[in-house]
matplotlib code that plots the C-alpha trace (Angstrom):
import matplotlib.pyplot as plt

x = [9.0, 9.8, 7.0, 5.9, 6.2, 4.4, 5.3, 3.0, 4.6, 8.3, 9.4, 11.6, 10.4, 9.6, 12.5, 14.9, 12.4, 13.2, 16.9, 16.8, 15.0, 17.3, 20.6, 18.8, 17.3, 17.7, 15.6, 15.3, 13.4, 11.4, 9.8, 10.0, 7.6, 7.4, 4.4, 5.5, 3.2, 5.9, 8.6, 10.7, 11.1, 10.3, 12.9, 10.2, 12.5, 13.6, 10.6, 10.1, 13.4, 12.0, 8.8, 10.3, 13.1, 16.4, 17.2, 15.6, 12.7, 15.7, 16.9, 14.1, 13.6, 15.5, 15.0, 13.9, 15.6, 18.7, 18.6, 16.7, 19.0, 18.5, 16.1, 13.0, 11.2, 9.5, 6.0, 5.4, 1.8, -0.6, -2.7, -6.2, -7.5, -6.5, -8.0, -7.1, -8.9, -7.3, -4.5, -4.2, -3.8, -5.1, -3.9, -5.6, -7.7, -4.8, -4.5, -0.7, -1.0, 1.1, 2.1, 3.4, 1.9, 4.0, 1.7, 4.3, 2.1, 2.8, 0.3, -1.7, -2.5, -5.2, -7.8, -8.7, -12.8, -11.8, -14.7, -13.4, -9.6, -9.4, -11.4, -9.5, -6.2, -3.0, -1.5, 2.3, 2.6, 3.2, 5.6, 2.0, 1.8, 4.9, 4.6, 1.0, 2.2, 5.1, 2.7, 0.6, 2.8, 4.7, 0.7, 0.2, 3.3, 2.4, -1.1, -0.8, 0.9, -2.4, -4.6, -5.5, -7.2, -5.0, -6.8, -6.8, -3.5, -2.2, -4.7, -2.4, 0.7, -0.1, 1.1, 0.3, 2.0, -0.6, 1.6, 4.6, 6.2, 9.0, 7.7, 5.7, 9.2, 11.1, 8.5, 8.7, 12.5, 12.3, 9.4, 11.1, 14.1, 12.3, 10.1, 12.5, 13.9, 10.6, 9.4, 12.4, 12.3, 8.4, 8.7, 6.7, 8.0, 9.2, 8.0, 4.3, 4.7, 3.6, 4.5, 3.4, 3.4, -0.4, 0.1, -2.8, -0.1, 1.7, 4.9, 6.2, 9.1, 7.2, 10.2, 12.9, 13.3, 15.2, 12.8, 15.8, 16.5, 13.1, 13.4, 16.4, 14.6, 11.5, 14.2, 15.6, 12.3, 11.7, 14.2, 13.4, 9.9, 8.0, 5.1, 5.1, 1.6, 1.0, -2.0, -3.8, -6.1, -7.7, -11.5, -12.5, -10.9, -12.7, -11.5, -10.9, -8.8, -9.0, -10.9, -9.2, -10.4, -9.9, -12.2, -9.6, -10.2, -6.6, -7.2, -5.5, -5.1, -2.2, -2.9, -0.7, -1.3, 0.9, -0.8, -0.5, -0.9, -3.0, -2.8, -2.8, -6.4, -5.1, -5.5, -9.8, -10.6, -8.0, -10.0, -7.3, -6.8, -5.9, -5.8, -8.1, -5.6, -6.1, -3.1, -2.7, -1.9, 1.0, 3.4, 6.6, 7.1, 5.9, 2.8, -0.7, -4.3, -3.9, -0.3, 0.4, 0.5, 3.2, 3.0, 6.2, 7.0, 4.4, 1.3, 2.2, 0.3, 3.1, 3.2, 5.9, 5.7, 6.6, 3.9, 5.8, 4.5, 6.7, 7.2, 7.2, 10.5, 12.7, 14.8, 11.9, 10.1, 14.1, 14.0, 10.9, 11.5, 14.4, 12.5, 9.8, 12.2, 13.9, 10.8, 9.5, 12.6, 11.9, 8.6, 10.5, 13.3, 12.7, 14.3, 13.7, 11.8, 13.4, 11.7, 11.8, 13.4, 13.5, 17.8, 16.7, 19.8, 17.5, 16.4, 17.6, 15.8, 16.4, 14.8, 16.5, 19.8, 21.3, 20.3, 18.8, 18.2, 19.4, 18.4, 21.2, 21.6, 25.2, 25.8, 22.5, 20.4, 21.5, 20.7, 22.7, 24.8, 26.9, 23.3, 23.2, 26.3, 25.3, 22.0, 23.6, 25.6, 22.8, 21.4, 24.3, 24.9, 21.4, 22.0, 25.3, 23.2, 20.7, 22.5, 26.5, 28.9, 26.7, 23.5, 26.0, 27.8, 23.8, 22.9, 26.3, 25.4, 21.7, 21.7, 25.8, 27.4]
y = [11.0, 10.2, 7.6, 9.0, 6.9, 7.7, 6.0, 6.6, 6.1, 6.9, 4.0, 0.8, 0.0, 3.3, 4.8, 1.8, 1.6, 5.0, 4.4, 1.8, 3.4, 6.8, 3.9, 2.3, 5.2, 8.8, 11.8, 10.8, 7.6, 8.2, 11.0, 10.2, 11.5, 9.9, 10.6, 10.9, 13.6, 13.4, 14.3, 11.1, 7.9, 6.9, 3.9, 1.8, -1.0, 1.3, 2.7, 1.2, 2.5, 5.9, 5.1, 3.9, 7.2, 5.5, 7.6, 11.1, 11.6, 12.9, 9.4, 7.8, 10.6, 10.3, 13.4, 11.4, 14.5, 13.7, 10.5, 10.7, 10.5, 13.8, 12.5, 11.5, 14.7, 14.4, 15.8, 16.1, 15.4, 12.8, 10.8, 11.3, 9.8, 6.8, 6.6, 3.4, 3.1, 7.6, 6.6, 9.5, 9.8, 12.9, 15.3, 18.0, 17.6, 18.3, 15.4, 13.9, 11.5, 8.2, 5.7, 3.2, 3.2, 2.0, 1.3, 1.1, 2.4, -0.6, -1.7, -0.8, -2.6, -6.0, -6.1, -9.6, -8.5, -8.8, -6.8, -3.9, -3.8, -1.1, 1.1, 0.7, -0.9, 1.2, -0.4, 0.1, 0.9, 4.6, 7.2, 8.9, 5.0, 5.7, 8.9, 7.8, 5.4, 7.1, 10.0, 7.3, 5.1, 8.2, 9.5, 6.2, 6.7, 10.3, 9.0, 6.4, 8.2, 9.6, 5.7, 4.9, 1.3, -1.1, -3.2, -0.2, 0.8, -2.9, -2.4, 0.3, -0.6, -3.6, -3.4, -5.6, -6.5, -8.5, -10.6, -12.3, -11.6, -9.6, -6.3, -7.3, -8.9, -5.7, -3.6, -5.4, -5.5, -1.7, -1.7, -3.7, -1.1, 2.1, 0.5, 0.3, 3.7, 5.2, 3.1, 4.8, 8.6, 8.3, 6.3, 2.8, -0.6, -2.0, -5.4, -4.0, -3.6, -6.3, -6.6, -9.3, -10.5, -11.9, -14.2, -16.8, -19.2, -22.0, -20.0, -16.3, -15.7, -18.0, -17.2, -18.0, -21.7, -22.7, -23.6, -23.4, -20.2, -19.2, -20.6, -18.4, -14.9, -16.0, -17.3, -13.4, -11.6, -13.9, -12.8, -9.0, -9.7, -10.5, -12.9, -14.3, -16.1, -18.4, -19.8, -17.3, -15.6, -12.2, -12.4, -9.1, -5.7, -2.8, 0.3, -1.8, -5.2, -7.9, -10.8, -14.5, -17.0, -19.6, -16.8, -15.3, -11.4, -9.6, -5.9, -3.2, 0.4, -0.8, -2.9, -2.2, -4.1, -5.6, -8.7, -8.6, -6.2, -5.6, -4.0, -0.4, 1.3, 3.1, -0.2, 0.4, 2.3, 0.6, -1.6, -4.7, -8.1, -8.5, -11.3, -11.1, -9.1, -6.4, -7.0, -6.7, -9.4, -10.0, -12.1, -12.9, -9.5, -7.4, -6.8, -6.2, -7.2, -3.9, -4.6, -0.6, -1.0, -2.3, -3.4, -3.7, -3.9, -5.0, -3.9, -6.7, -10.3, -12.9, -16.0, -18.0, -21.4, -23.2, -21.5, -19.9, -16.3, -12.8, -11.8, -8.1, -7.4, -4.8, -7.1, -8.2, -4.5, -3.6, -6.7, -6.2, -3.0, -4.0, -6.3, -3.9, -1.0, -3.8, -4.7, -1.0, -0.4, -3.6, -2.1, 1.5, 0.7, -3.3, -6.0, -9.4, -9.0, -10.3, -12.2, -12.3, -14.5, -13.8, -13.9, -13.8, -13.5, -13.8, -11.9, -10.0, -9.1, -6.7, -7.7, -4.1, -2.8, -5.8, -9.2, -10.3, -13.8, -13.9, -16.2, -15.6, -18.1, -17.8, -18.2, -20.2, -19.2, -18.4, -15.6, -13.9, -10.5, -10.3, -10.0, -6.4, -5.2, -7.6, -5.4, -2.1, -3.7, -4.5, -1.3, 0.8, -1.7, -0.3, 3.3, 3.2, 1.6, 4.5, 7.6, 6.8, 7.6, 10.4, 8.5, 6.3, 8.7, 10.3, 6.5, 6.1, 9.4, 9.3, 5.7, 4.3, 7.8]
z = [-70.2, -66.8, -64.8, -61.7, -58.8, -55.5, -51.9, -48.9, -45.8, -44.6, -42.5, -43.1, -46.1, -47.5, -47.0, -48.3, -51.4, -52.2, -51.6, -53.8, -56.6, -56.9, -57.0, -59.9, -61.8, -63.0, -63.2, -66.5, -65.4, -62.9, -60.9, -57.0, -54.2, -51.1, -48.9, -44.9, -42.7, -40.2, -42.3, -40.3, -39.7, -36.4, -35.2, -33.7, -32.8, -29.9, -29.1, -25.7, -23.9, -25.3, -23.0, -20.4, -20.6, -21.2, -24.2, -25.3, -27.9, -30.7, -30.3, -32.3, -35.5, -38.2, -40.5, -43.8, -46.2, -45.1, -46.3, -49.3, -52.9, -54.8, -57.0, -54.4, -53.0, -49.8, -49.1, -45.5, -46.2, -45.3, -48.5, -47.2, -50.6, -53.1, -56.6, -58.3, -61.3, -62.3, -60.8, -58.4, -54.4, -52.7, -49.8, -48.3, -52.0, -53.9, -56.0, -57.2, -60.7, -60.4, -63.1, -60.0, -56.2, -53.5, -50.1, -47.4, -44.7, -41.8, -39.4, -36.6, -33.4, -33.5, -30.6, -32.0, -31.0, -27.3, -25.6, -23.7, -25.2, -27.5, -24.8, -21.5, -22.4, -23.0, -26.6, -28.1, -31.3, -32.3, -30.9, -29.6, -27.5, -25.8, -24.9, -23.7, -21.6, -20.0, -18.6, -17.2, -15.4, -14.1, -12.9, -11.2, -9.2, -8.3, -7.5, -5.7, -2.6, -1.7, -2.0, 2.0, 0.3, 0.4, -2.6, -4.5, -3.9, -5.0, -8.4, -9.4, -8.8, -11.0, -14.4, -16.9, -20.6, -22.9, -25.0, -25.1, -28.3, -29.1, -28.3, -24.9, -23.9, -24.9, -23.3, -19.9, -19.4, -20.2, -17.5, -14.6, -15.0, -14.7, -12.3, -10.0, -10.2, -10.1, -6.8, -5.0, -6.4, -5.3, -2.1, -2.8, -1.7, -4.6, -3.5, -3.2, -7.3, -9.3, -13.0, -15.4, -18.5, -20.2, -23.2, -24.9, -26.3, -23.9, -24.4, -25.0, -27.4, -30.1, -32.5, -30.3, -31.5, -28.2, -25.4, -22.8, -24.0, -23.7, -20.2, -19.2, -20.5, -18.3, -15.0, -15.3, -15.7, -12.6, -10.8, -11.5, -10.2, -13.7, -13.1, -16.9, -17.3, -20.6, -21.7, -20.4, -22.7, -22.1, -23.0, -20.9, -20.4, -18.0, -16.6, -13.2, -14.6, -17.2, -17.3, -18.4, -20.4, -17.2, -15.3, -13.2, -12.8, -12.4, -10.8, -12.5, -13.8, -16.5, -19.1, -22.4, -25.2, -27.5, -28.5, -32.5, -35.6, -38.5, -41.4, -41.3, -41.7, -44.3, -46.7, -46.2, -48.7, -51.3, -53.9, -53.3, -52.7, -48.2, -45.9, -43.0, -41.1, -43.5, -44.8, -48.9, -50.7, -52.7, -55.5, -55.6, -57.0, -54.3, -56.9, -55.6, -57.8, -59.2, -61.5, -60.9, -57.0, -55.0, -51.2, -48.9, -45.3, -42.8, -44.7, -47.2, -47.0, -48.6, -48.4, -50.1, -52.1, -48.8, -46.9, -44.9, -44.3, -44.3, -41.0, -39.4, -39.5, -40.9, -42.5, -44.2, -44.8, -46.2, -48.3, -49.8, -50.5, -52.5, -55.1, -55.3, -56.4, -58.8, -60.3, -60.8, -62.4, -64.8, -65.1, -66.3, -68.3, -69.0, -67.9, -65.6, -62.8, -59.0, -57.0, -52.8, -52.0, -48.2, -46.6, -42.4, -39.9, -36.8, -34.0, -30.8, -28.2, -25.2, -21.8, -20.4, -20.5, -19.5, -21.0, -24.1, -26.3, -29.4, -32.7, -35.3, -38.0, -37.7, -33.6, -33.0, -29.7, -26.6, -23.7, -21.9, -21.2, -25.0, -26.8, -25.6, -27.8, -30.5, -30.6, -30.9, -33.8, -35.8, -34.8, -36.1, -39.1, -40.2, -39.3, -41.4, -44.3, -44.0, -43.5, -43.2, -41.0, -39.6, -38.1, -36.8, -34.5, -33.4, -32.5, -30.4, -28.7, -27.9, -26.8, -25.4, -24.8]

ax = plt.figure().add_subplot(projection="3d")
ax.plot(x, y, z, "-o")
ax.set_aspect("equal")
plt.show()
């Protein structure tokens, strides 16, 4: 009789989980339901140009059925309910047995206890973020045409990124671009717009191993009037500004936060082993406390026998993914389990449509120009992996052509 295998959430790792699986297995082996209310995956690597309207909504959906081996059956349905100990997740009280559990539900944004944050500050996370943001830096705009004040005029045309990792980076290039195109459609002195970047470390880009590199991204947000302020750590937020650690008070109606992740809330009410990030904890093997339960992608805590942690990344949620399917399959049909045994290339990040930094392990660091082609590369090197020739051609349309 075939094991039933559940997967709740339909990103990165979900998605390449259940990829994985259907390759390994038959009908015969296992029963497949994955678990995604939206019915796609949202490509949240590209989620900022969507906010800041460089390419259309479309651009970011990918319609999980498409993708899905014939096998897996999709339930656009959201698990309201986990019960470990029956073995049985419930939607909408209609309850769905499993033999194996795959958590693959991601993360949600940290306010690290920083009075005021979750409140009045904007945060990036979700497809609901962007679209969140864009209406209210497109209000501001509209709004501030009719501010006599000159303070309060300068409060909100001050926009502020907390933290400088990859996504605060990403965000602000996207920012400095649609800043400018929005200052002349509505009128404003683009020089009476302030943009900055907030981060509590001495540098942003902590990834990017290069410091000159580092150096260069920060010269050309520079240049494209960024203020980029380290070692400066936000311990206030109000309706009205921010508040740093060295006392300084910074005016302003835009605050978005990007500043770190936790695990996703979902992970509360599961009876499992987490980090203090939320985060559930797991082996080698992808294996939670409770041996029928796997955790992949960002929700998973691992930590390797060099103590180096997993990063967020989706080559890490697709690798992860991988072993779990592997070892579910051992599970199944016998066989050696796989351990993760983590195979980074590096990073890319945009700062707009024109310049990036790169960290490949192949080519090293550098900044410049050519990391912008290099990005839609890897882009559409995991569209082909996904979905073919097909998502290929949709990425080359909604975001070159």
């Amino acid at each position: 009789m075939a094991k039933k295998v559940v997967i709740v959430g339909g990103g990165f790792a979900g998605v390449e989980f259940v990829q994985a699986l259907g390759k390994r297995s038959s009908s015969k082996d296992v029963e497949i339901t994955l678990f995604e209310k939206e019915g796609f995956q949202t490509f949240r690597t590209e989620i900022h140009k969507f906010a800041c309207e460089r390419i259309p909504l479309d651009a970011l959906k990918m319609p999980i059925d498409k993708v899905l081996p014939k096998s897996a059956k999709l339930e656009k349905a959201e698990i309201e309910k986990v019960d470990l100990v029956n073995r049985k997740v419930f939607s909408h009280d209609k309850g769905f047995d499993y033999d194996f559990l795959v958590i693959a539900v991601g993360s949600d944004p940290n306010f690290f206890g920083i009075p005021g944050m979750k409140e009045n500050a904007l945060y990036f996370w979700t497809l609901e973020d962007a679209q969140r943001i864009n209406k209210h830096v497109k209000k501001i705009f509209e709004d501030v045409k009719n501010i006599k004040d000159p303070n309060e005029k300068q409060k909100m045309l001050t926009f502020v990124v907390g933290g400088g990792g990859f996504t605060g980076v990403e965000l602000m290039g996207e920012l400095m671009e649609w800043i400018d195109k929005l200052s002349k459609v509505n009128g404003i002195d683009r020089k009476s717009v302030k943009l900055m970047i907030v981060e509590a470390l001495p540098r942003i880009l902590p990834n990017i191993e290069n410091t000159d590199v580092v150096d260069k991204a920060i010269k050309y947000m520079n240049e494209h009037g960024v203020e980029v302020k380290t070692n400066s750590m936000i311990v206030n937020v109000s309706p009205d500004g921010f508040t740093l650690k060295s006392g300084e008070f910074i005016p302003t109606k835009t605050l978005v936060w990007s500043g770190g992740v936790q695990g996703s809330a979902f992970t509360n009410q599961l009876d499992l082993k987490k980090d203090k990030r939320g985060r559930i904890i797991v082996n080698e093997y992808m294996e939670t406390s409770d041996p029928n339960v796997y955790a992949i992608g960002d929700v998973a805590s691992y930590v390797d026998k060099s103590n180096k942690p997993m990063p967020g990344l989706v080559e890490s949620a697709m690798q992860s993914a991988q072993i779990a399917a592997n070892n579910v399959i051992a599970a199944v049909k016998g066989g050696g389990k796989k351990a993760l045994d983590l195979k980074l290339h590096g990073n890319i990040v945009y700062i707009g449509s024109r310049y990036g930094v790169a960290n490949v392990k192949s080519l090293g660091t550098f900044a410049g120009y050519r990391t912008i082609p290099m990005k839609h590369l890897v882009n559409m090197q995991h569209m082909f992996h996904v979905g073919g020739f097909g998502l290929v051609m949709k990425y080359l349309k909604d975001q070159i052509f």
